[in-house]
C-alpha positions as CSV (number, residue, x, y, z in Angstrom):
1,X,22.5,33.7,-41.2
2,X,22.6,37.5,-42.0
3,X,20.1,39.1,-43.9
4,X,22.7,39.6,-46.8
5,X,23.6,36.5,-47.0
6,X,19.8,34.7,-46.9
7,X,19.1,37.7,-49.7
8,X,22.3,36.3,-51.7
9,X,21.2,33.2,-51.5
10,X,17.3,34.1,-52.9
11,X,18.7,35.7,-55.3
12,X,21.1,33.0,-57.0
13,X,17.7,31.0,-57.1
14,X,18.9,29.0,-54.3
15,X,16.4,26.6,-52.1
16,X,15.7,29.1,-48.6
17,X,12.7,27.3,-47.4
18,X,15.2,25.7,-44.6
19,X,16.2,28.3,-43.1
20,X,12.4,29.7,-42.8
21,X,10.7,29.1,-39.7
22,X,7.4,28.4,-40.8
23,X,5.5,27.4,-37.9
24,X,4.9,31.6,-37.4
25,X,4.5,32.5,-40.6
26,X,0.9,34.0,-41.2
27,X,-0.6,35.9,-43.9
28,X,-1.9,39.5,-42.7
29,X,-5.6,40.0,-42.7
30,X,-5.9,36.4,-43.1
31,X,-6.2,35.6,-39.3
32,X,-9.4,33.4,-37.9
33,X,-11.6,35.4,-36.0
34,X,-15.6,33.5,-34.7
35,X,-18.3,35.5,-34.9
36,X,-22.5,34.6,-34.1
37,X,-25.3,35.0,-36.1
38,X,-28.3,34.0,-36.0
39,X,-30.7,32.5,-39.1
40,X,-34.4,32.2,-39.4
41,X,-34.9,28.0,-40.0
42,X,-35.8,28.5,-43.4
43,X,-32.7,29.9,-43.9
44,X,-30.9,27.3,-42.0
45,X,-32.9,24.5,-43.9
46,X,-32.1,26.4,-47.1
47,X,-28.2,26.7,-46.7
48,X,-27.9,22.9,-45.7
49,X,-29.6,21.6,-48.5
50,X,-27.5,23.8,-51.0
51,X,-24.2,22.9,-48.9
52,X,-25.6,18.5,-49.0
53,X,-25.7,19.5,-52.8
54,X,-22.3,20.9,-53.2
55,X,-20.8,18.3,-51.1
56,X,-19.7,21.1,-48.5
57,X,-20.7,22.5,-44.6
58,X,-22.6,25.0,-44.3
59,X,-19.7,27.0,-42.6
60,X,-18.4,26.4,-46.1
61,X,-20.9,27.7,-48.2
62,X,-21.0,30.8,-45.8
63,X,-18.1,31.8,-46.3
64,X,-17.9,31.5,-50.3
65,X,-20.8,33.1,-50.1
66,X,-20.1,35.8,-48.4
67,X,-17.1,36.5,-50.0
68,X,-18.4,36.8,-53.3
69,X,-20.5,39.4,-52.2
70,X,-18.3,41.6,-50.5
71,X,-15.4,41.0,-54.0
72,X,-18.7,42.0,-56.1
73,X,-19.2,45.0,-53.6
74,X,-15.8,45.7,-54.2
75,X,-15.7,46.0,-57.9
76,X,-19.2,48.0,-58.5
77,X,-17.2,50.1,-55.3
78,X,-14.3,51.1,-57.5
């Protein structure tokens, strides 16, 4: 299919999605990457018991975390 055709087709509210190959689709900046770091215990002990109490890993918590910080950082940043 051309590209003016799959556009017509969006446009007129018609269903695409079959035509998408979505086994490569990826959002940018979004990709995986593994890091290491290394905790004290304490701190290990501490994010475990708050992850058992959320009902999440600790990856998990982490990660959420993390993340709030750096979208606070972000807004205080602007």
């Amino acid at each position: 299919m051309k590209a003016e055709e799959f556009d017509a087709r969006f446009d007129r509210g018609e269903d695409i999605t079959e035509t998408l190959d979505v086994s490569k689709a990826h959002r940018p900046g979004e990709e995986q990457r593994r890091v290491n770091v290394d905790f004290p215990t304490w701190m290990i002990a501490s994010l475990d018991r708050e992850a058992r109490r959320l009902g999440i890993t600790r990856q998990s918590i982490i990660k959420v975390w993390i993340a709030e910080r750096l979208e606070q950082q972000r807004g205080t940043a602007a």
